[in-house]
C-alpha positions in Angstrom: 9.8 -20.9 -1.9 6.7 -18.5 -1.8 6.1 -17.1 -5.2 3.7 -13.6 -5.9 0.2 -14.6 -8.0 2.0 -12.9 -10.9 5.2 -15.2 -10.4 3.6 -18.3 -10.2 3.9 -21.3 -13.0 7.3 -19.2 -13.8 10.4 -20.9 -13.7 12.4 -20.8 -10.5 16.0 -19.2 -9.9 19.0 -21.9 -9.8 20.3 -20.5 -6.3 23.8 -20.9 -6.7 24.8 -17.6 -6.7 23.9 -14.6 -9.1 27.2 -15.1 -11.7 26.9 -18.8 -11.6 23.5 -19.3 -12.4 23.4 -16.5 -15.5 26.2 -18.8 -16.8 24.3 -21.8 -16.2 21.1 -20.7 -17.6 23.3 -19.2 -21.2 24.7 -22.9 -21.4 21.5 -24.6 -20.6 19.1 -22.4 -22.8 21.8 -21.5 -26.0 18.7 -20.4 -28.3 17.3 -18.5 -25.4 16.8 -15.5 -24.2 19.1 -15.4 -20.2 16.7 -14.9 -17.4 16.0 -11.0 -16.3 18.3 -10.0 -14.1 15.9 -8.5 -12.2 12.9 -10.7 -11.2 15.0 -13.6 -11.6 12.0 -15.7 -13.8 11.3 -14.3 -17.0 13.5 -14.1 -20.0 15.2 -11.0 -20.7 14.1 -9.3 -23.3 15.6 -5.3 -23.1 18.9 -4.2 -22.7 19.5 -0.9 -20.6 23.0 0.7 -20.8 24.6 0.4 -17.1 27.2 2.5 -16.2 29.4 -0.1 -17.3 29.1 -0.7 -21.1 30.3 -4.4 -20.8 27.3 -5.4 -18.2 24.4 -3.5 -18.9 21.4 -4.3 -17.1 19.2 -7.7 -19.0 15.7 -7.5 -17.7 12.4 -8.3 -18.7 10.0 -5.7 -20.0 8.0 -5.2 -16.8 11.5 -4.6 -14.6 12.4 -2.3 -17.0 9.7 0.1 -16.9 10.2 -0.3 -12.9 13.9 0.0 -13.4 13.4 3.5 -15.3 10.5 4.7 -13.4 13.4 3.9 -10.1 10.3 1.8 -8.5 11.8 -1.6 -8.4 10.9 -4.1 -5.3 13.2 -4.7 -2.6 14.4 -8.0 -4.2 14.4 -6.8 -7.6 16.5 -4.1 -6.8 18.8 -6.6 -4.7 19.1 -9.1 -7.7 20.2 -6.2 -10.0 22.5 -4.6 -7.2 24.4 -8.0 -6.5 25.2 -8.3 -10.2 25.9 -4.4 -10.6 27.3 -3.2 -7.5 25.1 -0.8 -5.4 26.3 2.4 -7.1 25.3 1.9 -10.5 22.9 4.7 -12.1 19.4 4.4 -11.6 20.6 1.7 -8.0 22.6 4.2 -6.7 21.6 5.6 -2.9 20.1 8.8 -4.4 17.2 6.8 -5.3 17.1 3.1 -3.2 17.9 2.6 0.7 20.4 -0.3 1.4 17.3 -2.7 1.9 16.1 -1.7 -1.5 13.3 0.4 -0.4 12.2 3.2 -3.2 13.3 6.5 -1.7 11.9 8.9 -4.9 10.2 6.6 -7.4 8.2 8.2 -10.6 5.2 5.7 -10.2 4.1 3.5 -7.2 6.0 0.7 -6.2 3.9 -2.9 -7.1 3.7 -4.6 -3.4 6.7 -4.1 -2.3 6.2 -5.9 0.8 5.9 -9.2 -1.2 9.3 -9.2 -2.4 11.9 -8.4 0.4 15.4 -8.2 0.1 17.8 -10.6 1.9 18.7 -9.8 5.0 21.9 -11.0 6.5 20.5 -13.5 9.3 18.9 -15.4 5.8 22.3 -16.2 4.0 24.5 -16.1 6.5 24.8 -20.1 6.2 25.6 -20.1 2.4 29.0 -18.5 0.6 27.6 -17.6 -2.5 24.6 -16.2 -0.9 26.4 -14.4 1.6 28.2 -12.8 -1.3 25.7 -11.4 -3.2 24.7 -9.6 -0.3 27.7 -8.3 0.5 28.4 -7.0 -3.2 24.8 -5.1 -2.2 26.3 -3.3 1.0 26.8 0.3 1.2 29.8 -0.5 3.4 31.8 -3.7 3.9 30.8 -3.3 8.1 32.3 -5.2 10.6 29.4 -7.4 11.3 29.5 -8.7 7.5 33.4 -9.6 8.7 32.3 -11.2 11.7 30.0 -13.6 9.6 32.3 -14.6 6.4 34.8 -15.5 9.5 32.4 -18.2 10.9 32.3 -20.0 7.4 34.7 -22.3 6.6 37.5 -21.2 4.7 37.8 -23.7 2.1 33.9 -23.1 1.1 34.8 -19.3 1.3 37.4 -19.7 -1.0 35.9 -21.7 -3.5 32.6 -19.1 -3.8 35.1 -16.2 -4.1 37.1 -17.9 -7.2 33.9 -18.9 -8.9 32.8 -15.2 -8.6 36.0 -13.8 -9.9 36.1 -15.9 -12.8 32.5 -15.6 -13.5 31.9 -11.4 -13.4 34.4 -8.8 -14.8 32.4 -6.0 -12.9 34.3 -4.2 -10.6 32.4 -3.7 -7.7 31.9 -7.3 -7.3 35.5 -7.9 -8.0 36.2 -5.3 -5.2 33.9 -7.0 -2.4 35.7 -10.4 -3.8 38.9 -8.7 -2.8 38.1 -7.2 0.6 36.4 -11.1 1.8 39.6 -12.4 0.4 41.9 -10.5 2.6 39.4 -11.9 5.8 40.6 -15.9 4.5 44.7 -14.5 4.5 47.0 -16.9 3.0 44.2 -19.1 2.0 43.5 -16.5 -1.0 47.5 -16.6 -1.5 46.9 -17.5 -5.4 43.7 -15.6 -5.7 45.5 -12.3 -5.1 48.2 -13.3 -7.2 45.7 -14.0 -10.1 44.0 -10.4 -9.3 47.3 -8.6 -9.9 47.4 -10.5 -13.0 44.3 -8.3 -14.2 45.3 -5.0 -12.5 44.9 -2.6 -13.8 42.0 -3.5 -16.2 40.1 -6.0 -14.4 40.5 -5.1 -10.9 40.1 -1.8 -8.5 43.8 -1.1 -6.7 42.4 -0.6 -3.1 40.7 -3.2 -2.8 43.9 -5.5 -4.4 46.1 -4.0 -2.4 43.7 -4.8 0.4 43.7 -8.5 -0.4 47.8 -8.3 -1.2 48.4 -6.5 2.0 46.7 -10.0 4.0 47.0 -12.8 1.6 50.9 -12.0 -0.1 54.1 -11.8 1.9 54.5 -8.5 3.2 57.6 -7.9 0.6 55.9 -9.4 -1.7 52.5 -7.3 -1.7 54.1 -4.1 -0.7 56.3 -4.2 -3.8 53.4 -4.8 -6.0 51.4 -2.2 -4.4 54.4 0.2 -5.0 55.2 -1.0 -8.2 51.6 -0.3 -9.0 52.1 3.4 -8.0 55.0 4.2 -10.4 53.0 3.6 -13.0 50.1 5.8 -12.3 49.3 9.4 -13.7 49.9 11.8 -11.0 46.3 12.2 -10.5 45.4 8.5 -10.0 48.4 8.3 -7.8 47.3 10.9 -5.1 43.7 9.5 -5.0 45.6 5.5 -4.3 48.6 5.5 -2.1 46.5 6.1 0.9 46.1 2.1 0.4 49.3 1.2 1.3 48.1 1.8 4.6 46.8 -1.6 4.3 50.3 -2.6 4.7 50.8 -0.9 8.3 54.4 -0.8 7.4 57.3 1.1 8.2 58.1 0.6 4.6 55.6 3.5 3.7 57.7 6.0 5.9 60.4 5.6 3.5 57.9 5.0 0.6 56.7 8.9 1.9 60.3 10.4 2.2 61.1 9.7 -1.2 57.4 10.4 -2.9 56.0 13.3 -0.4 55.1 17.0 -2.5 53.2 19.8 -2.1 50.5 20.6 -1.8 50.0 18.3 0.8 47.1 16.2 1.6 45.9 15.2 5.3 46.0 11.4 2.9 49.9 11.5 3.4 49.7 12.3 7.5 47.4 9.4 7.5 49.4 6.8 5.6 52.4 7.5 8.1 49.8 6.7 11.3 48.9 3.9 10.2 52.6 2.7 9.5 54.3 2.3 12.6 55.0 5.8 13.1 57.3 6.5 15.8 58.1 9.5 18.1 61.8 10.0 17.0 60.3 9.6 13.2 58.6 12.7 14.1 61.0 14.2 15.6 63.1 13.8 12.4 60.0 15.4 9.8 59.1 18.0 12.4 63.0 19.6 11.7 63.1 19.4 7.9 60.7 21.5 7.1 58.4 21.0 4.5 56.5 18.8 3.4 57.7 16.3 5.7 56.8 19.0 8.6 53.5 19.1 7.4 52.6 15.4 7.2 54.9 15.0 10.7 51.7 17.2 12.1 48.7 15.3 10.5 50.2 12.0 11.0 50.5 12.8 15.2 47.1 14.3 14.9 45.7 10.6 13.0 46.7 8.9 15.9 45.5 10.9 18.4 42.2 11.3 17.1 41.5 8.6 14.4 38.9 9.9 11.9 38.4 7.0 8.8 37.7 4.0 9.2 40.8 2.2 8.2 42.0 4.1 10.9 40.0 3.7 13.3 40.1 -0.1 13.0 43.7 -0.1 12.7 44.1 1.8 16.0 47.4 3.7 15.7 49.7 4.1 18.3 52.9 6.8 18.7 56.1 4.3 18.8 58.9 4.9 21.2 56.9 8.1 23.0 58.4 10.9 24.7 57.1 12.5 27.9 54.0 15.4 27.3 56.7 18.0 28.6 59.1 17.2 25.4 56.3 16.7 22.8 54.7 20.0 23.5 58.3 21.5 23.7 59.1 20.3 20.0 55.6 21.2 18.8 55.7 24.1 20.0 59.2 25.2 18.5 57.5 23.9 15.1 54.6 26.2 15.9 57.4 29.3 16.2 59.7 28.2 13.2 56.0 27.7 10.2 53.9 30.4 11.8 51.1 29.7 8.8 47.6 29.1 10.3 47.2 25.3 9.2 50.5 24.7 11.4 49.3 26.7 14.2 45.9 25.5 13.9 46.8 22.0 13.9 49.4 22.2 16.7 47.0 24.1 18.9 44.6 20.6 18.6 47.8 18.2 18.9 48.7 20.2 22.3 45.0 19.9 23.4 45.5 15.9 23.0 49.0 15.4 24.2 47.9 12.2 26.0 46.1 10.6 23.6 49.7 10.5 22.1 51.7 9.7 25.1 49.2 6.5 26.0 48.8 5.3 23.0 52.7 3.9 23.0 52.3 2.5 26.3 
């Protein structure tokens, strides 16, 4: 492993994975300072306040002032990130590309090109590497997916339990979650034991992510419902949109009975993605609102898919009726809730009536 002049004669990293080794160097070195968090070789000797107050950011004194001054390397600022989670102040995208590049830093960055980040063709071989850069990802792509599906599954498994245990940080919990729900049923007691720390220990999307592939559909969907009950109002309108998860018909009915106003386009699109049908439609369109209302976005979801849970899960209109008797029902709706969002949004479902009426097919 090539060190930098100023590296050299330091100790080097266990590479075992970011949470592991910090544990293994606290056991090893009890009256010593942990490594920095940062360079990876010196001992740690400030402690900066992350957004977290439980992790804050351990680094040596010459990360620091590069930490502050937001002029890290690429591979500092990777070794913080996969710790921290990408977002964190003074990490965050405002001030580092994804590659770890400085985009605005308050001093020059020290030879940068002597300390790259990982890229994904280096530790695409290795679990516990291939986590830590995925904890480092702006977005979980489907690329990343492609690779963790080429590792074995047992080997998968065992890096994503050792993670979980070994880091209470969120982030990395949530990217622990969303490779979990690649394995399935492999990471059947994994989610189980993640539901045992909601909601203090782990983020609901990405749990009901992982429950929605690794848990019995009843199972998971009752957990992730359950999970809703209990949530202010607030928390709840910014979460059930990850029942879509689920892409169950169970939602419809989950909608019907939880739906309000004012109504978000989150509610049309949680009904796409859960087996929505044309006679379903039929059914909302009629009872006015909000049901009308979410009837509308939900047909507009599927015929032109706009997030990407959406677009990956590819919604179709089930049990589709001609063009002729869609328009004629959308258009009655049109006469009967003359606002402008339901004319608006009708005028762009009749300009895509067979994006709707292939989809089924």
């Amino acid at each position: 492993m090539y060190q930098p002049p100023e590296y050299r004669d330091q100790p080097v990293a266990f590479d075992s994975g970011c949470a592991l080794y910090d544990a293994f160097n606290r056991i090893a070195n009890p009256f010593m300072s942990s490594l920095c968090q940062a360079c990876e070789l010196r001992p740690a000797t400030v402690n900066e306040a992350a957004d977290d107050p439980s992790t804050p950011y351990l680094v040596c004194k010459a990360c620091h002032g590069r930490l502050m001054a937001l002029a890290l390397r690429p591979l500092e600022w990777f070794n913080l990130a996969k710790r921290h989670g990408w977002a964190q102040f003074l990490l965050h995208d405002d001030f580092y590309d994804e590659d770890g590049t400085a985009t605005q830093p308050e001093e020059d960055v020290e030879r940068p090109e002597l300390f790259p980040a990982p890229t994904l063709a280096t530790v695409r071989d290795k679990a516990e590497s291939l986590l830590d850069y995925s904890v480092t990802r702006w977005n979980f792509e489907d690329e990343l997916a492609e690779v963790w599906r080429q590792l074995p599954a047992d080997e998968v498994l065992l890096a994503l339990n050792r993670r979980f245990d070994a880091s209470r940080n969120m982030a990395v919990r949530s990217v622990v979650l969303q490779v979990a729900s690649l394995v399935g049923p492999f990471a059947e007691a994994l989610a189980r034991r993640a539901w045992d720390e909601y909601p203090d220990g782990v983020p609901y999307w990405s749990l009901v992510q992982a429950a929605s592939a690794c848990l019995p559909i009843e199972e998971g969907f009752a957990r992730a419902e359950a999970a809703l009950v209990g949530m202010p109002d607030r928390t709840r309108r910014e979460s059930f949109a990850a029942l879509a998860h689920f892409q169950s018909p169970r939602a419809l009915q989950w909608i019907e009975a939880n739906a309000g106003e004012p109504t978000i386009e989150a509610w049309g699109r949680l009904a796409a993605a859960s087996a929505f049908s044309w006679p379903k439609a039929k059914q909302w369109l009629s009872s006015g609102r909000p049901l009308n209302l979410i009837a509308i976005d939900a047909l507009l979801a599927i015929a032109n898919p706009q997030t990407p849970l959406l677009r990956k899960v590819r919604p179709s209109l089930g049990m589709p009726a001609s063009e002729s008797d869609i328009r004629q029902v959308l258009e009655a709706t049109a006469v009967a809730d003359p606002v402008p969002r339901v004319q608006q949004r009708i005028g762009a479902l009749l300009s895509r009536l067979p994006a709707l009426t292939s989809a089924g097919s």
